[in-house]
Short mmCIF file of the C-alpha atoms (twelve columns), coordinates in Angstrom:
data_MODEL
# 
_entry.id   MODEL 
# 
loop_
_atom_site.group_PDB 
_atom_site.id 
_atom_site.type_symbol 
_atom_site.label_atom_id 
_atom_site.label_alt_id 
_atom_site.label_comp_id 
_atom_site.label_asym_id 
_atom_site.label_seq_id 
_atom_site.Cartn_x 
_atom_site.Cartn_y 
_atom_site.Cartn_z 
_atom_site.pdbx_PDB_model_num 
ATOM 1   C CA . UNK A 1   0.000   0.000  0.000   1 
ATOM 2   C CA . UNK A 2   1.501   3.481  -0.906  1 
ATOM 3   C CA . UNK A 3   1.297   6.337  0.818   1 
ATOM 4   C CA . UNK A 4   -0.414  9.585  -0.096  1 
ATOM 5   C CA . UNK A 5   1.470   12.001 -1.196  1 
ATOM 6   C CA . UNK A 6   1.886   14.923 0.955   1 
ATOM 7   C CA . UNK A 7   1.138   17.748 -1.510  1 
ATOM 8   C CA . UNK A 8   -0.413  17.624 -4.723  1 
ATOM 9   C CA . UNK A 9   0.306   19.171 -7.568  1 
ATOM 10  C CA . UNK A 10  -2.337  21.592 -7.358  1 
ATOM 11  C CA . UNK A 11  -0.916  22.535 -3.677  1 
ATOM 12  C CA . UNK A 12  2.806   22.989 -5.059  1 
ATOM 13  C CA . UNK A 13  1.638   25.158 -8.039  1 
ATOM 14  C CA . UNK A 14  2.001   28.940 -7.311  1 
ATOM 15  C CA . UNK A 15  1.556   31.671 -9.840  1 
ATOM 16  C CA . UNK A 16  3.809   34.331 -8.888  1 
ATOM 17  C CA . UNK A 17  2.148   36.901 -10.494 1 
ATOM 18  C CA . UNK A 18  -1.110  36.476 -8.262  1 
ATOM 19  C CA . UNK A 19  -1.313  38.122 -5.363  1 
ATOM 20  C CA . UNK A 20  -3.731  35.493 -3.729  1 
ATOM 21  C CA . UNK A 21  -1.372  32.604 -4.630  1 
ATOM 22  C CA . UNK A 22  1.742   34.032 -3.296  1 
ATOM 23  C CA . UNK A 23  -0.452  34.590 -0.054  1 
ATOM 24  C CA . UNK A 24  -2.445  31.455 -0.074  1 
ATOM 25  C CA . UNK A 25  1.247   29.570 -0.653  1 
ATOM 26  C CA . UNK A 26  3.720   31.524 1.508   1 
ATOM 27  C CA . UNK A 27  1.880   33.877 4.046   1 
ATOM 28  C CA . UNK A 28  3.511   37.037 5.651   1 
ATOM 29  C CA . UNK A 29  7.150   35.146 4.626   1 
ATOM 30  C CA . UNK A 30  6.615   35.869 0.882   1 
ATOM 31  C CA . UNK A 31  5.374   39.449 1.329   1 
ATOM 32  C CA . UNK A 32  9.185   39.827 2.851   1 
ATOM 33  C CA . UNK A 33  10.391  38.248 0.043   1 
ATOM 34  C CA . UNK A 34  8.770   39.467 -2.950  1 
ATOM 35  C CA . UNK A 35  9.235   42.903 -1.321  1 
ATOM 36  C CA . UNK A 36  13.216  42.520 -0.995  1 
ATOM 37  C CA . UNK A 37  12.759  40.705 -4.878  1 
ATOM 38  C CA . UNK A 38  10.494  43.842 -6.347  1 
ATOM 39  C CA . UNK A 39  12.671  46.813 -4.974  1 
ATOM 40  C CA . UNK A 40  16.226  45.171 -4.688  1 
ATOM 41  C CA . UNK A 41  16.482  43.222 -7.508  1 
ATOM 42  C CA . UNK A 42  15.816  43.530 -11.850 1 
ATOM 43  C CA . UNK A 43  14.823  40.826 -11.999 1 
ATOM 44  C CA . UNK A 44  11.801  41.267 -9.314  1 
ATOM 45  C CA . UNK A 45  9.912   44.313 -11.410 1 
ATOM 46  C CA . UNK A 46  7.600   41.996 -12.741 1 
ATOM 47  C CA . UNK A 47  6.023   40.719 -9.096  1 
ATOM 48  C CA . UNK A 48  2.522   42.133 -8.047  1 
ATOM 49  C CA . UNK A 49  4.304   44.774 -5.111  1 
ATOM 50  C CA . UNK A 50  0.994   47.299 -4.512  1 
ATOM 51  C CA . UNK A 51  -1.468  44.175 -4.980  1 
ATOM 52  C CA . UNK A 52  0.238   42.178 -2.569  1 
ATOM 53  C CA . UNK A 53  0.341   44.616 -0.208  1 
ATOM 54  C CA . UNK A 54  -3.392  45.149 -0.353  1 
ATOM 55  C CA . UNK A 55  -4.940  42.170 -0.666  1 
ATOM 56  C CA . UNK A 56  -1.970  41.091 2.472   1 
ATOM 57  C CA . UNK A 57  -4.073  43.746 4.320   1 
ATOM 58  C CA . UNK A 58  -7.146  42.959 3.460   1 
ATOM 59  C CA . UNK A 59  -6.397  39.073 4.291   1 
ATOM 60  C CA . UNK A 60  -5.833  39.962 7.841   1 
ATOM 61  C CA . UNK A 61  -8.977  40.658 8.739   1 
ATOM 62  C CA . UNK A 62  -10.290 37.040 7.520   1 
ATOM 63  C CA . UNK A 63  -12.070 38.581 4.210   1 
ATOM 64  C CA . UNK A 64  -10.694 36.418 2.196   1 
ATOM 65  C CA . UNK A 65  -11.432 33.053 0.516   1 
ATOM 66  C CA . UNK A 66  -9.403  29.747 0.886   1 
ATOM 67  C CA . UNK A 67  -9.715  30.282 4.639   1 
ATOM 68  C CA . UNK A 68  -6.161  32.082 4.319   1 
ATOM 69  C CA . UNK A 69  -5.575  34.545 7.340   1 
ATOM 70  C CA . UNK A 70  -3.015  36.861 8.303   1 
ATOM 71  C CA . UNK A 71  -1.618  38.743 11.019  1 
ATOM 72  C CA . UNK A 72  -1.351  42.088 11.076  1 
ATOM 73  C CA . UNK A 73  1.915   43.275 12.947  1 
ATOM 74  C CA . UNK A 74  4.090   40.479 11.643  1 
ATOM 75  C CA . UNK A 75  2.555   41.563 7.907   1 
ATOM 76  C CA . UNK A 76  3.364   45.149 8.458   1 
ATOM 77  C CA . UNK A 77  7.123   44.243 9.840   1 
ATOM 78  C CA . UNK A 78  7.425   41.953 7.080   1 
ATOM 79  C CA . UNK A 79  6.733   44.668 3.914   1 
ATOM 80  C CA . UNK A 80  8.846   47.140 5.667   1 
ATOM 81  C CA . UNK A 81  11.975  45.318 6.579   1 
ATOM 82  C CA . UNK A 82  11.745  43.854 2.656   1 
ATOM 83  C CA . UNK A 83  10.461  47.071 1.344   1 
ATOM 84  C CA . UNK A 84  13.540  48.920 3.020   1 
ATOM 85  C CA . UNK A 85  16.155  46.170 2.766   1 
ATOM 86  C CA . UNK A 86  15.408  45.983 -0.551  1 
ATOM 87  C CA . UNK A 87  15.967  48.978 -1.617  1 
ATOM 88  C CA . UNK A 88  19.045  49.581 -0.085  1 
ATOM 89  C CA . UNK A 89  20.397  46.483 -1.684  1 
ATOM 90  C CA . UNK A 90  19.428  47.745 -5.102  1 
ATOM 91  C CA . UNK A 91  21.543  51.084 -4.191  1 
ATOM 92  C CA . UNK A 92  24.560  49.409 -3.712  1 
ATOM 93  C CA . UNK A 93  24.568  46.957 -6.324  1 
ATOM 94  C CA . UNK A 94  23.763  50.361 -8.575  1 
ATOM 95  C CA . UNK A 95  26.950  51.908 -7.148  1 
ATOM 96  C CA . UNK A 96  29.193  48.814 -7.612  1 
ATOM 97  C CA . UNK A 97  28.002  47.516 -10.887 1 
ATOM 98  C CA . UNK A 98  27.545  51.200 -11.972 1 
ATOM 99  C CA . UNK A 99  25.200  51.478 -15.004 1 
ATOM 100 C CA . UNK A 100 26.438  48.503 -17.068 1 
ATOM 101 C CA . UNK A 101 24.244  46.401 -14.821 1 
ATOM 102 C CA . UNK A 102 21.139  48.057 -16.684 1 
ATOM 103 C CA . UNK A 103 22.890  48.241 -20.040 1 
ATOM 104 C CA . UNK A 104 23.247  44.654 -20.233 1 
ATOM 105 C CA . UNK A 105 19.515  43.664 -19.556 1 
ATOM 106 C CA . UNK A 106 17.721  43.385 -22.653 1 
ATOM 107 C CA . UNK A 107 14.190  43.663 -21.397 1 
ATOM 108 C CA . UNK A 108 12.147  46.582 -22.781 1 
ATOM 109 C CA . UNK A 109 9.753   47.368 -19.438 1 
ATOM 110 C CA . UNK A 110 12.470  47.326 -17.715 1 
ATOM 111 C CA . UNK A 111 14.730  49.875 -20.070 1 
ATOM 112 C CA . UNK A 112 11.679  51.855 -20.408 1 
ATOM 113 C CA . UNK A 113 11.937  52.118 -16.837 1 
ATOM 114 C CA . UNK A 114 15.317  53.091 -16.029 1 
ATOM 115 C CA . UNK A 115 14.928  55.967 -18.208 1 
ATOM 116 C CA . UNK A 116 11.936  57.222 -16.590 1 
ATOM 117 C CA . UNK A 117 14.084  56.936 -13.645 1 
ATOM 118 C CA . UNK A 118 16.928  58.904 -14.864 1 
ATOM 119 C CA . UNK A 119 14.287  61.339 -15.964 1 
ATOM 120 C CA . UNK A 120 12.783  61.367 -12.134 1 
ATOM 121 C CA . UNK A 121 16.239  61.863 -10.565 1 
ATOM 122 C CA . UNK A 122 17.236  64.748 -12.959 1 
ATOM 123 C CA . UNK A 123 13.419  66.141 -13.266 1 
ATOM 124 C CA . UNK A 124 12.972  66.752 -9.379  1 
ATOM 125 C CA . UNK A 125 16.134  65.658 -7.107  1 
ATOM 126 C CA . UNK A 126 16.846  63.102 -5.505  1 
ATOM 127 C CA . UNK A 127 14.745  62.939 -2.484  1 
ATOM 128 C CA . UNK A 128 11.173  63.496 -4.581  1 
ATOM 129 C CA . UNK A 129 11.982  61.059 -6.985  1 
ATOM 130 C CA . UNK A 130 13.454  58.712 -4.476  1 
ATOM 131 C CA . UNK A 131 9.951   59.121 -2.617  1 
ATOM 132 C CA . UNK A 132 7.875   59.344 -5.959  1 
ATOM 133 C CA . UNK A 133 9.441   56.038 -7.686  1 
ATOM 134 C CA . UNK A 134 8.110   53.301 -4.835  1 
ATOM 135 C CA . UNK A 135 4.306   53.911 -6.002  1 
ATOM 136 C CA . UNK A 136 5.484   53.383 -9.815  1 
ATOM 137 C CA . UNK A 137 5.546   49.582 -10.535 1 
ATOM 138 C CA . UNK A 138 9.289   48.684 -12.631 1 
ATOM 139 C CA . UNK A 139 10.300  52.532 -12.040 1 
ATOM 140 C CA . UNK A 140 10.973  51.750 -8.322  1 
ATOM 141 C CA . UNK A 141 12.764  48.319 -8.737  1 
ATOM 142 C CA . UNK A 142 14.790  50.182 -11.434 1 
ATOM 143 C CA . UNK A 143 15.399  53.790 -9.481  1 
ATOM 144 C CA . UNK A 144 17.647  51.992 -6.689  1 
ATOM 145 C CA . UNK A 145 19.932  50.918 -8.735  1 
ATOM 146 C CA . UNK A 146 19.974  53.941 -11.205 1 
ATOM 147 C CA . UNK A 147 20.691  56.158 -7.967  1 
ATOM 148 C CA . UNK A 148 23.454  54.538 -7.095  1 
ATOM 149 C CA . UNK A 149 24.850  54.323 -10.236 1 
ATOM 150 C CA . UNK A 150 24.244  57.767 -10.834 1 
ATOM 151 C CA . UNK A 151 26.386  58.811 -7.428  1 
ATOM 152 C CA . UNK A 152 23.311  59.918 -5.323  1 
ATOM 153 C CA . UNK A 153 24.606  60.237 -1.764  1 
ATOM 154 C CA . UNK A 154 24.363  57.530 0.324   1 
ATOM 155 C CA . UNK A 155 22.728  59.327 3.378   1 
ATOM 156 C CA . UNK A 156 20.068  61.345 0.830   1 
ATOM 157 C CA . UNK A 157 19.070  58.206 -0.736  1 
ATOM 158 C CA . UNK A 158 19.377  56.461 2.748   1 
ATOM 159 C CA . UNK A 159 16.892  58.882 4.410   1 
ATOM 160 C CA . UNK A 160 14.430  59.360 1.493   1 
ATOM 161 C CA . UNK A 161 13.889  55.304 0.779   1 
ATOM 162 C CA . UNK A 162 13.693  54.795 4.113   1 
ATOM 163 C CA . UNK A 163 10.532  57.614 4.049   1 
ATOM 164 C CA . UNK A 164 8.872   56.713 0.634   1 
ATOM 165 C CA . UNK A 165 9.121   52.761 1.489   1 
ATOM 166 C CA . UNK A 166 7.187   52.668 4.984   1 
ATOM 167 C CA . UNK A 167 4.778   54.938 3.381   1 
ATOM 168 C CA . UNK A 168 4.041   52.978 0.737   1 
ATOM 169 C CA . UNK A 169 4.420   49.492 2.667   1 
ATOM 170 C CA . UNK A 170 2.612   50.315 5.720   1 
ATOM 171 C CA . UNK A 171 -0.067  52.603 3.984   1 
ATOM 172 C CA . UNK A 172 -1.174  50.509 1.078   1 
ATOM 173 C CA . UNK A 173 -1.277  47.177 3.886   1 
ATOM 174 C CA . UNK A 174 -3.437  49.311 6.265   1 
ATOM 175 C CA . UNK A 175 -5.402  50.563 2.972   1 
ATOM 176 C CA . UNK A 176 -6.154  46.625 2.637   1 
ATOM 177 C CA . UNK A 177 -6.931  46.093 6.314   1 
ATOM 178 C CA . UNK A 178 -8.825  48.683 6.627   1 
ATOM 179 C CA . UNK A 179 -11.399 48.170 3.750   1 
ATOM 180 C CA . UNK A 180 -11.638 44.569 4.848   1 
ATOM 181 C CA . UNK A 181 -13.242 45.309 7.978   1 
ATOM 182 C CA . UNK A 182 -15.126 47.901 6.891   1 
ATOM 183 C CA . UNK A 183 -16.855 46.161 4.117   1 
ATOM 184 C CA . UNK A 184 -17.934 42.868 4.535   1 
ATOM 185 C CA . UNK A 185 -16.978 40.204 1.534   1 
ATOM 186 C CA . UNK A 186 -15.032 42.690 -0.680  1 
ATOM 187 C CA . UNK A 187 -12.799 39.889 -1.804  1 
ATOM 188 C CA . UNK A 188 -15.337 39.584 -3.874  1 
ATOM 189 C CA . UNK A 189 -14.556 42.719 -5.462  1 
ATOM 190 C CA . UNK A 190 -10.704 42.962 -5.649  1 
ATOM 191 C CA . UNK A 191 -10.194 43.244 -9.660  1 
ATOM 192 C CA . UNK A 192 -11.697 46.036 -10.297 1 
ATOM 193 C CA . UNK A 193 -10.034 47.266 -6.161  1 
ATOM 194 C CA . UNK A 194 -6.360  46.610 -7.690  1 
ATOM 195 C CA . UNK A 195 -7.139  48.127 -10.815 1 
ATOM 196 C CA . UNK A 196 -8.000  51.770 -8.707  1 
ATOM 197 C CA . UNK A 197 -4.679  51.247 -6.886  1 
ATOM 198 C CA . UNK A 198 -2.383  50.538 -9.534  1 
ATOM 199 C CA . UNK A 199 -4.309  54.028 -11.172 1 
ATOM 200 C CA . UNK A 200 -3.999  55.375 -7.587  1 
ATOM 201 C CA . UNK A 201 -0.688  54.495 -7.485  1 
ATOM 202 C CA . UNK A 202 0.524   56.630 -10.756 1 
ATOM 203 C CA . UNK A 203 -1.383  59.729 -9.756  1 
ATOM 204 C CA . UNK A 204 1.419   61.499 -7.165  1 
ATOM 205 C CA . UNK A 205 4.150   61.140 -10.705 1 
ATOM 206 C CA . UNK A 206 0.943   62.008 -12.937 1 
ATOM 207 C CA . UNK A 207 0.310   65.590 -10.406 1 
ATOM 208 C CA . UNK A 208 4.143   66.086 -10.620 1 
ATOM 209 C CA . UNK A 209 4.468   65.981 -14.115 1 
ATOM 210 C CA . UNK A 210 1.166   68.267 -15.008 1 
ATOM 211 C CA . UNK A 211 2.593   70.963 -12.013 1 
ATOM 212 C CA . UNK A 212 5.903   70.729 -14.456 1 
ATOM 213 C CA . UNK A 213 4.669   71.296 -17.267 1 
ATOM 214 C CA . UNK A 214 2.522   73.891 -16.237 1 
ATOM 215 C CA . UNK A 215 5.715   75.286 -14.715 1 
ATOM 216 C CA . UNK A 216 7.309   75.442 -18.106 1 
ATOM 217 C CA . UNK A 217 4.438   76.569 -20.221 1 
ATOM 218 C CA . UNK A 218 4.430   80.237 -17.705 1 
ATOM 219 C CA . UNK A 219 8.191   80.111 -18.080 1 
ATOM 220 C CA . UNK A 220 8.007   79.995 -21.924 1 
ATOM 221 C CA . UNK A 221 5.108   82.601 -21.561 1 
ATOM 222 C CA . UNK A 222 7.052   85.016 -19.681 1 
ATOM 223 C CA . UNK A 223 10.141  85.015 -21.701 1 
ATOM 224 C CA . UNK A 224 7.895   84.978 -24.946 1 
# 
């Protein structure tokens, strides 16, 4: 007589672009990780960082399906130490690999975002960008590194990740908790809920860049 098998193959499958199954298969452990992944390394910028942290959130107050349940203070410890860590780590692989570490990846999103990151850094300093990249998906796991390559100082870029990355963390995981318990069953609803975040999300670099150019059109007016 054999015995079962421990997992099936259903249980071992995880699709690492779903929030839910990176949850349902690792718990607060893979919000760490896929945090550190997203924001410390290229090849992370694909993973689901501002639907994680949501839908982490929203899982701690038991809204969820699959009976999968999470704790709050280990969840919020868990996407700031990776958040932070992460970013750091990006830095200084930016400042020792210098910018032939993005030169050499042949991936279009992720070109496409290093030089909207370049354009960040030079468009409004270092510490808005810094702050302004973490709620851009690929433009924050690509910024770290740029800054670093592009000799940002270690304490500015020390101090202003440090800011942008528990704000982002902790206030998109507390977004999640605190529409779970507010609204009964809203699982039910999270498409169309991630959808408004990732939009959500791009608004603070979409305000900056309409300010600019609004900026430069009364420049051009006044010298004209």
């Amino acid at each position: 007589m054999t015995a079962a098998p421990m997992f099936t193959a259903s249980d071992l499958a995880v699709n690492i672009l779903s929030a839910q199954s990176l949850l349902a298969a690792f718990g607060v452990l893979g919000v760490g990780v896929v945090m550190f992944a997203e924001t410390g390394l290229l090849i992370g910028f694909f993973l689901p960082g501002d639907s994680l942290l949501f839908t982490a959130g929203l899982l701690c107050t038991g809204s969820g399906h699959n009976g999968v349940k999470l704790s709050l203070a280990p969840l919020l410890i868990a996407a700031a130490v990776g958040a932070l860590a992460g970013a750091q780590t990006g830095y200084l692989i930016g400042r020792k690999a210098g910018g032939a570490l993005l030169a050499r990846d042949s991936s279009p999103r992720l070109k496409s975002g290093a030089h909207r990151a370049e354009e960040l850094l030079e468009r409004y300093g270092h510490a808005k960008a810094i702050v302004l990249a973490r709620f851009v998906p690929v433009v924050r796991t690509v910024l770290n590194p740029m800054a670093g390559a592009l000799g940002v100082p270690p304490r500015t870029f020390t101090v202003w990740q440090v800011a942008g990355g528990l704000v982002w963390s902790i206030g998109l995981t507390l977004g999640g908790y605190a529409l779970g318990s507010s609204i009964p069953n809203v699982d039910r609803y999270l498409l169309p809920i991630i959808a408004v975040i990732v939009l959500v999300s791009l608004a603070p670099l979409a305000a900056e860049l309409y300010r600019s150019r609004r900026q430069g059109a009364a420049g051009r007016e006044a010298q004209g």
